[in-house]
C-alpha positions as CSV (number, residue, x, y, z in Angstrom):
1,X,46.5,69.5,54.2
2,X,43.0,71.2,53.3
3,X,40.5,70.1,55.6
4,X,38.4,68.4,52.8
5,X,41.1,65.8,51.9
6,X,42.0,65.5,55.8
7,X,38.5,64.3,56.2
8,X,38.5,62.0,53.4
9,X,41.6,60.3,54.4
10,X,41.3,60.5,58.0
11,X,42.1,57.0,60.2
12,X,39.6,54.3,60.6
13,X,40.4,51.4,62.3
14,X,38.4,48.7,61.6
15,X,35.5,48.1,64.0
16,X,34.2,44.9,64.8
17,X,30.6,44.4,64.5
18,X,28.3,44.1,67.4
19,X,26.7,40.8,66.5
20,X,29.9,39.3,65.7
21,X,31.4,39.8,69.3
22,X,28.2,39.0,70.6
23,X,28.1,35.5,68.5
24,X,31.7,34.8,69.6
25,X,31.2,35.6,73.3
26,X,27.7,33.1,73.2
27,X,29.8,30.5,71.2
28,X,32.7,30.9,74.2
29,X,30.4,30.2,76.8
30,X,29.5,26.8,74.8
31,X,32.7,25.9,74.2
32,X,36.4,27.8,73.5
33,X,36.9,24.9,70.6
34,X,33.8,26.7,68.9
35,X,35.0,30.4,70.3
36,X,38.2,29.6,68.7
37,X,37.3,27.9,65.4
38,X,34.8,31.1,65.2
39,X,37.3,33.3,65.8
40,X,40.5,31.5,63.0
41,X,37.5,32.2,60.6
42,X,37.1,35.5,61.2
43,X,40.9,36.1,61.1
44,X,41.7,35.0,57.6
45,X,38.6,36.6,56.0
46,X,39.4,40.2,55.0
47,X,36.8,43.0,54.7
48,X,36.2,44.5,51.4
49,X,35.6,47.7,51.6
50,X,34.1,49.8,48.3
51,X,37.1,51.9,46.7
52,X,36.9,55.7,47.6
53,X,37.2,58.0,44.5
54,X,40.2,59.3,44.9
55,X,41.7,55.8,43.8
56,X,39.2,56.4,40.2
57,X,42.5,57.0,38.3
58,X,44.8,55.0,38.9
59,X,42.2,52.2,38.8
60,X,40.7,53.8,35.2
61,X,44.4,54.5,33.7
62,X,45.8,50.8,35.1
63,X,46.0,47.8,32.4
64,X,44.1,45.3,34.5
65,X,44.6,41.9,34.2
66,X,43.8,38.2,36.2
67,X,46.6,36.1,37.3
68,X,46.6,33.1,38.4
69,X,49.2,32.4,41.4
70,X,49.8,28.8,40.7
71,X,51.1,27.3,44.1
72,X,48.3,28.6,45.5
73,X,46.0,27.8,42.7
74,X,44.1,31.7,43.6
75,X,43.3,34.7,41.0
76,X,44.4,38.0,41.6
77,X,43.5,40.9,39.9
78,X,47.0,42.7,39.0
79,X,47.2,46.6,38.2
80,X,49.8,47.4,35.4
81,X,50.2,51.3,35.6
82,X,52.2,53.2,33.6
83,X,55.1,52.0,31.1
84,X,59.0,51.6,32.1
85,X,61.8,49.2,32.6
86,X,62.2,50.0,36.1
87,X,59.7,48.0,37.9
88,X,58.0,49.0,41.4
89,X,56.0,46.4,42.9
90,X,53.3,47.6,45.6
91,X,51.7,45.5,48.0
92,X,48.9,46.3,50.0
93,X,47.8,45.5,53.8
94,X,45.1,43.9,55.2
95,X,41.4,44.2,53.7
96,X,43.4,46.4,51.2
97,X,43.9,47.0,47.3
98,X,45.5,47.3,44.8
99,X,45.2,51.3,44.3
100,X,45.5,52.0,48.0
101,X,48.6,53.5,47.2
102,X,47.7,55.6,44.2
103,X,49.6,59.0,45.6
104,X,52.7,57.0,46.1
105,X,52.2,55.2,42.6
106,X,51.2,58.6,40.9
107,X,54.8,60.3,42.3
108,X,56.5,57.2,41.1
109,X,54.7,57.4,38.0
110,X,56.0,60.5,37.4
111,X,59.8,60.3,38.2
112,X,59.2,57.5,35.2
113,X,58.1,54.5,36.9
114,X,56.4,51.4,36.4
115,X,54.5,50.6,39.0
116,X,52.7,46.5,39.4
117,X,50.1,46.1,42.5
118,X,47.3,43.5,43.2
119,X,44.3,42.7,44.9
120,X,45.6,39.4,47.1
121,X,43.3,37.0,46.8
122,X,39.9,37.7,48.6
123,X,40.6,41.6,48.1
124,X,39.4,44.1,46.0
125,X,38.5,42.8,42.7
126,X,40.3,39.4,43.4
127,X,38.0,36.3,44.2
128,X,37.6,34.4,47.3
129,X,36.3,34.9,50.9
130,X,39.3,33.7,53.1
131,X,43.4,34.4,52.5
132,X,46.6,34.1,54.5
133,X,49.9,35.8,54.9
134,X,51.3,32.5,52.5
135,X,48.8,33.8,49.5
136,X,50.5,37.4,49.4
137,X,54.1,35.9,49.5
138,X,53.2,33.7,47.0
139,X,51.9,36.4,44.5
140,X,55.0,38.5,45.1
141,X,57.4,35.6,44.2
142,X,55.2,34.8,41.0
143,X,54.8,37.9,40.3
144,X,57.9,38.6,39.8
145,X,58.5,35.6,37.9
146,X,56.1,36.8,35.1
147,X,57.4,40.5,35.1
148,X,60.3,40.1,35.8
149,X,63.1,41.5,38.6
150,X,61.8,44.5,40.3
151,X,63.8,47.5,41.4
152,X,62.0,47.9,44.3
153,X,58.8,47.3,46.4
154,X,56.5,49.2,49.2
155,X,54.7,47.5,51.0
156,X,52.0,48.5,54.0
157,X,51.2,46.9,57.0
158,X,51.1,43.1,56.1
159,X,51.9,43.9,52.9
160,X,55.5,44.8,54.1
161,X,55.4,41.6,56.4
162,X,54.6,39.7,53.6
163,X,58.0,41.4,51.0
164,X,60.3,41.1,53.7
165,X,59.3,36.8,53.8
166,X,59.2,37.5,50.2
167,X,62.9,38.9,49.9
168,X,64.0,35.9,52.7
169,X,62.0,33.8,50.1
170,X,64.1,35.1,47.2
171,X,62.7,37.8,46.0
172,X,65.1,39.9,44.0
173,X,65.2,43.6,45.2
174,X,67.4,46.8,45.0
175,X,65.3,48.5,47.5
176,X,62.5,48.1,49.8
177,X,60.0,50.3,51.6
178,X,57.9,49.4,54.6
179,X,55.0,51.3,56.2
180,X,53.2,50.6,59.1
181,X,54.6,47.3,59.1
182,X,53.7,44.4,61.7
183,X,56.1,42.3,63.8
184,X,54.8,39.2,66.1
185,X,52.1,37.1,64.5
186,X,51.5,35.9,68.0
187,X,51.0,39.7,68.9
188,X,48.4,40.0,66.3
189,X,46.5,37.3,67.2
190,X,46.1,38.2,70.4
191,X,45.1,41.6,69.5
192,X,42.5,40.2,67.5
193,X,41.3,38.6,70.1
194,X,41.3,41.0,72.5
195,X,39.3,43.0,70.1
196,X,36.6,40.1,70.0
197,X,36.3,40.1,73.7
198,X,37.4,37.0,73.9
199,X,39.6,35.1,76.3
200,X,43.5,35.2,75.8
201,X,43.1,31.7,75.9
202,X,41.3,31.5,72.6
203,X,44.5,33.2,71.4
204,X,46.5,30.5,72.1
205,X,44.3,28.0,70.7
206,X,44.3,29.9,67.5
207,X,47.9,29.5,67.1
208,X,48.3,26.9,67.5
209,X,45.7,26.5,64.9
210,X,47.7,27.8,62.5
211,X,50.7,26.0,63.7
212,X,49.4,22.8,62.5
213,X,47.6,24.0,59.3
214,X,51.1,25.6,58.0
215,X,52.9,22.5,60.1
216,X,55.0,25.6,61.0
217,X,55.7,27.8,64.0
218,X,53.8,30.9,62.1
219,X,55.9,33.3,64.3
220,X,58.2,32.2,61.3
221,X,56.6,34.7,59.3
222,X,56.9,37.7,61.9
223,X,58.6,40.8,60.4
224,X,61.2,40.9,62.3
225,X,62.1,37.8,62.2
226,X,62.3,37.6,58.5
227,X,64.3,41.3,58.7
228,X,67.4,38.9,59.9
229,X,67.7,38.1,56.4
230,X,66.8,41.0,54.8
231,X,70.3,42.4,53.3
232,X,69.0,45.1,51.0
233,X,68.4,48.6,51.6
234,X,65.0,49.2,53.7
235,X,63.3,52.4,54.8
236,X,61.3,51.6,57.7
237,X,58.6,54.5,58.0
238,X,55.7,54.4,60.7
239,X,54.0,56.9,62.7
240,X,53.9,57.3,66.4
241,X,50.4,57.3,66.9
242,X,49.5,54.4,64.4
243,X,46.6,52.5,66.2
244,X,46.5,49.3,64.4
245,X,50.1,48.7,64.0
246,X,52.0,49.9,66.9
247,X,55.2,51.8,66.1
248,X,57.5,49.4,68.6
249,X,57.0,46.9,65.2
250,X,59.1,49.4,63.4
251,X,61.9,49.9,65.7
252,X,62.1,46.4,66.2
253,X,62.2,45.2,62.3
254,X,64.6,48.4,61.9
255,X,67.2,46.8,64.5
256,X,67.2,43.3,63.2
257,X,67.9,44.9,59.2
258,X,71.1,44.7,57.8
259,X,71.0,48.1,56.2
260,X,67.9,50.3,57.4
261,X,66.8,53.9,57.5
262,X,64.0,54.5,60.0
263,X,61.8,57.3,60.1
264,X,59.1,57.9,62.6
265,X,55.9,60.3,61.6
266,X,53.7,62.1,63.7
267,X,49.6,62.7,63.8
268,X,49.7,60.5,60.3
269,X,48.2,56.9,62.0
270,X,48.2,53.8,59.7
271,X,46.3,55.0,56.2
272,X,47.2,58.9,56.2
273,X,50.6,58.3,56.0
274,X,50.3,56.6,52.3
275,X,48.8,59.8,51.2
276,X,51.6,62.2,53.1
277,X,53.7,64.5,50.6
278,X,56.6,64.6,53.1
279,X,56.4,60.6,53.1
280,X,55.7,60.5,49.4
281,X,59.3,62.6,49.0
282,X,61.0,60.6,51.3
283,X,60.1,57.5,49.5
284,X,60.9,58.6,46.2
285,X,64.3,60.1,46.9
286,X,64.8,56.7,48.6
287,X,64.3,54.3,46.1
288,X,66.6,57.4,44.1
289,X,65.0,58.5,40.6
290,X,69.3,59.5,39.4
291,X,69.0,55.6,38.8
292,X,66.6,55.5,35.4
């Protein structure tokens, strides 16, 4: 890869502000109710980040359009790109959007391709401040309800946790694709946590937080847990050195899949490896272009 485009796409996990651990650390030392209801807050409101240039083209050549996800009652912003009966849905990760994936879009595009992506709710264009695993399930299952079945879908990071509770759901699929994808709910939260500099104990709190707002165990929602009933098809891809997503999540969504293909990456991390040829090919031969 030319150094230019390694520098553009190198990793960047997201780090937490300075005033923000420093607000929740005070607010623990007053009380973990406040520590914690500071820190659910912060967990369900995404980061959105300006879109880089490289993602000018697909976002410029894509018929945009709002949708309204009715059982969630929340606009998205949905990204129409190119023109075929074979459907791709993409779904994008946490503090995401909709043309994250334009190099994986772009080879799809090409082998003839219709690719449909979002901005969940609170993302990129879409409105909103706060969102939830729930809202991105949601917009998969009516999404696909307006367009359509889909042949297949990719998702990263969250975004594959949320189509594999999608496909339990009863989303219709030939094939799915998952990268860099999260397991334990419970796992994240803590990590979350951890990354506050808070107490474990706020951890705990939290989820059981969530617990009550969903009046659900949210663990429900893990990936591998919802991999049990996943019967289709699934490459599981993740790299080795991924340091927001670690690549144990991978191994253990592979196991619990009816019919997986894992492969594991090097020196790619958790955002390179959506702009990887070698990934890009792999994908593509995957969801098989001898099918249009």
């Amino acid at each position: 890869m030319p150094q230019k485009q390694s520098k553009l796409l190198q990793e960047r996990s997201v780090q937490i502000p300075s005033n923000i651990i420093k607000t929740g650390k005070v607010l623990q030392s007053i009380s973990l109710s406040l520590a914690t209801k500071f820190a659910a807050k912060l967990f369900i409101t995404p980061i959105k980040y300006t879109p880089p240039k490289r993602e000018e083209v697909m976002d410029q050549k894509s018929v945009q359009k709002d949708f309204t996800i009715k059982e969630i009652d929340r606009v998205i912003r949905v990204y129409e790109y190119g023109q075929s009966d074979k459907k791709i849905l993409l779904v994008h990760g946490w503090s995401g959007r909709g043309t994250q994936m334009f190099k994986i879009a772009d080879a799809l595009l090409k082998a003839g391709f219709m690719t449909i992506s979002f901005d969940a709710p609170a993302h990129g264009k879409s409105p909103g401040k706060t969102t939830m695993m729930p809202h991105f399930i949601a917009a998969c299952l009516e999404l696909e309800q307006h367009y359509g079945s889909f042949y297949a879908a990719v998702g990263h990071s969250l975004g594959g946790m949320s189509l594999l509770n999608a496909v339990r759901k009863g989303l219709q699929l030939e094939k799915l694709v998952l990268i860099g994808t999260g397991d334990s709910i419970t796992e994240i939260s803590y990590e979350f946590v951890k990354n506050l500099q808070l107490k474990p104990e706020v951890a705990d709190r939290m989820k059981k937080h969530f617990d009550k707002l969903h009046d659900e165990d949210i663990d429900r929602y893990s990936g591998s847990e919802a991999a049990a009933f996943v019967h289709i098809p699934t490459l599981v891809i993740h790299d080795e050195e991924d340091k927001d997503v670690s690549v144990s999540c991978a191994y253990r969504i592979a196991k619990n899949l009816k019919n997986s293909e894992l492969v594991i990456t090097q020196k790619l991390g958790h955002r390179m490896i959506l702009a990887n040829r070698e990934v890009i090919e792999k994908i593509c031969n995957f969801v098989d272009i001898s099918t249009l």
